[in-house]
Residue, then its C-alpha position, 0 to 999 in steps of 0.5 A: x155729645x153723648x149727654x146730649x144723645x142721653x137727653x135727647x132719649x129722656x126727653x123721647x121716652x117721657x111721653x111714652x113713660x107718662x101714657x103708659x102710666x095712665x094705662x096702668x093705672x086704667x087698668x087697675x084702678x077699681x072705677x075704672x070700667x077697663x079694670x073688670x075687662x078680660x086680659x086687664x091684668x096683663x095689660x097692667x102689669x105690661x103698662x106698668x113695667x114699660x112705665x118703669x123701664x122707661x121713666x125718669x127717676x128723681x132723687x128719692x127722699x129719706x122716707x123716716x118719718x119716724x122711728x121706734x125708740x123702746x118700743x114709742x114712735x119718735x118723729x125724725x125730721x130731716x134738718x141742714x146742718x152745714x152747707x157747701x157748694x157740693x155737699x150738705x151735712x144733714x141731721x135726722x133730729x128725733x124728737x126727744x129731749x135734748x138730754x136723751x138724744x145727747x146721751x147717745x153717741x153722735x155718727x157721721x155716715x160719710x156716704x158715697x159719691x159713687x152714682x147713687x144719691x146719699x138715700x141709698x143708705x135709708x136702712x143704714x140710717x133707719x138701724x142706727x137712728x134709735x141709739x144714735x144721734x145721726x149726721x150724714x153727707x148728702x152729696x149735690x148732683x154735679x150737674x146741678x152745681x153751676x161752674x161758678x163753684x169750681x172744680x172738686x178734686x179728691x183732696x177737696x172731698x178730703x177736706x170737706x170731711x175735716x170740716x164736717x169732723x170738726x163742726x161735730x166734735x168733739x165726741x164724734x164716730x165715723x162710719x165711712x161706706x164703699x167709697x168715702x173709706x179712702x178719703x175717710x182715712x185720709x182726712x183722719x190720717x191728715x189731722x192726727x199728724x197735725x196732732x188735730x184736736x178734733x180727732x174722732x174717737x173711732x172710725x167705722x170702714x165699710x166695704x170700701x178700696x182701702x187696698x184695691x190690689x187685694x182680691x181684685x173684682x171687675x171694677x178693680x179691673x176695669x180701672x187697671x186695664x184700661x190707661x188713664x186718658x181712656x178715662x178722660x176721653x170716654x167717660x168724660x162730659x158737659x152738662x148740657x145747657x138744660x141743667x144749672x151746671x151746664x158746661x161742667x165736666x163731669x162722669x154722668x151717672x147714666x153711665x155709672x148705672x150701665x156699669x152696674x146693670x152690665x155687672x149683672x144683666x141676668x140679675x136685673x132682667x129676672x128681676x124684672x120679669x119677676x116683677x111682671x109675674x108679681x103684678x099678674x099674681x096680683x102679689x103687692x108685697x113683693x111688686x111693692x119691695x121690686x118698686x122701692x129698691x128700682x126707685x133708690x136703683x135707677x135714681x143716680x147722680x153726676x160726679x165732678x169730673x176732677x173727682x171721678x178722675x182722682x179717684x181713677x188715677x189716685x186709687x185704683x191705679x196708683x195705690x197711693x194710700x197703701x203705697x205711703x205716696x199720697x200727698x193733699x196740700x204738700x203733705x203725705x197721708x201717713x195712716x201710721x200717725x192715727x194713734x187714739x181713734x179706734x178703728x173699725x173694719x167690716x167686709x162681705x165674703x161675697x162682695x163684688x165691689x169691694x173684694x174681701x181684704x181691701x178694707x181689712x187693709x186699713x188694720x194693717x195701714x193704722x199700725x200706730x192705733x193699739x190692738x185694743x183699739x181694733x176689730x174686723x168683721x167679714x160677714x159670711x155669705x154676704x154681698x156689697x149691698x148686705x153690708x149696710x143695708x137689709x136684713x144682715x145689717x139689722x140684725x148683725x152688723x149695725x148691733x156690732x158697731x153700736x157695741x163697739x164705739x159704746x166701749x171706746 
């Protein structure tokens, strides 16, 4: 019922979002006579940010048409590599020789399936694709997955990584951000015991749950605190009948975008009466920097009910992978068994999704890989977000991890 009462206020805000588009646009654009009169500005800016509360935000393309390789721009087109029901492994082809794109060492960024849509890692991608060769997951909306494919349980997640590993090898780096670590490590952990010749050479964790029990945030808690059926029975719906999933259980984004807005309300509601002011001040850049981040923000995808619930149970609640009991096709997940692939770990001091120590707790897990084969990194002063995309990313992070898997 709730999905239906969400649609129902998507389908009520729709005309009110398209009017007061055409209102701030009436009230800007220079031939319109309404934009040199008194108080035009105001309304504009007013227009615009009703426009922005109220509208619907589509999946947001990778916006990399090109990039600069030795100071030239290359062309990059976005390229389906391999398809699957519930997830696409995409290629940004640069437009080189063959010769010079294969020198560069080949990365799978395994994105998350958290809410947000694989785009939420453009600065991740855009820093990586001038030295690198670059394949990443870009996970399907579950509501537009028809019930035709089956369920998606954590342990298929699992296995799609090992097929994506394996169409790539060999010669292949992993980097794995927030949530894809624990399955990541899984899927590694799984080929290295059955001795998998495609194994990875190294493996990138990101910020992510490895050992949730270490520096707990509010997300942590939430998961400790509440039993598992509130889960099912809160979080938990259809599709309706609107959409090519329908009747598929899933956890709706909707909701995982209020838990984010609620995690920092006064953020969010100083930003965007910064917005407002930015519009009156007539500041483009920073009004231009508030759109694109709210666009990549807002825009959230639905998550396969039996995915959300494993991670839920198998995660957070349970521990298995740093408890040795996490078991996929009758067979445990024995991290100690990764001997060759190189590992990895970056965290933020600040971050409030994943606490400092929880990814650290893979150096400890992968105790077969040798010391010289391991390296950890906590970024100081730095939050979730500053992991892997921004300013700190560019300029620290992604030149450490290129160093890295160059010397392994």
């Amino acid at each position: 019922m709730l999905y239906q009462l969400h649609e129902m206020h998507r389908a009520i805000m729709s005309p009110i979002a398209a009017f007061t588009d055409v209102g701030s646009k009436l009230f800007t654009h220079p031939a319109s006579p309404l934009a040199y009169t008194p108080g035009a500005r105001q309304m504009a800016a007013s227009y615009e940010l009703i426009h922005r509360l109220g509208k619907v935000y589509e999946k947001p393309t990778w916006q990399l048409p090109s990039i600069l390789v030795d100071g030239k721009a290359v062309d990059v087109e976005v390229e389906t590599e391999l398809s699957t029901p519930f997830c696409n492994l995409i290629h940004f082809r640069r437009d080189m020789p063959e010769k010079a794109r294969h020198a560069d060492p080949k990365i799978l960024v395994v994105a998350p399936m958290s809410g947000h849509h694989s785009t939420l890692l453009r600065d991740t991608v855009r820093a990586l694709l001038p030295n690198h060769e670059v394949y990443v997951t870009d996970w399907i909306d579950a509501r537009m997955i028809p019930l035709s494919a089956g369920p998606f349980h954590l342990n298929d997640y699992v296995r799609t990584v090992q097929q994506f590993v394996r169409h790539l090898a060999p010669d292949l780096h992993v980097i794995s951000v927030c949530q894809p670590t624990v399955p990541v490590l899984a899927a590694i952990s799984r080929m290295a015991t059955d001795n998998d010749s495609c194994l990875p050479r190294s493996m990138v964790m990101m910020g992510g749950p490895i050992d949730p029990r270490r520096s707990p945030t509010q997300v942590n808690r939430l998961a400790t605190t509440q039993p598992f059926d509130w889960f099912e029975e809160k979080l938990i719906h259809a599709v309706p009948a609107n959409h090519p999933g329908a009747g598929r259980r899933v956890y709706p984004g909707f909701l995982q975008h209020a838990g984010f807005m609620a995690m920092n309300p006064d953020r969010h509601m100083k930003s965007h009466y910064d917005f407002y002011l930015d519009l009156l001040r007539g500041d483009d850049d920073d009004a231009g920097t508030h759109r694109r981040f709210y666009d990549e923000y807002n825009a959230v995808m639905d998550m396969p009910a039996e995915f959300y619930l494993d991670t839920i149970r198998t995660v957070f609640q349970d521990f298995d992978l740093p408890n040795g009991t996490w078991e996929i096709d009758g067979k445990l997940v024995a991290p100690a068994d990764i001997t060759t692939v190189a590992l990895f770990t970056i965290e933020g001091e600040l971050d409030d999704i994943s606490g400092e120590g929880q990814t650290r707790a893979a150096q400890e897990l992968c105790s077969g890989i040798p010391a010289k084969l391991k390296k950890h990194y906590t970024a100081p002063q730095c939050g979730h977000y500053g992991i892997f995309a921004g300013r700190r990313w560019r300029e620290t992070i992604c030149p450490q991890i290129a160093e890295f898997i160059r010397k392994v």
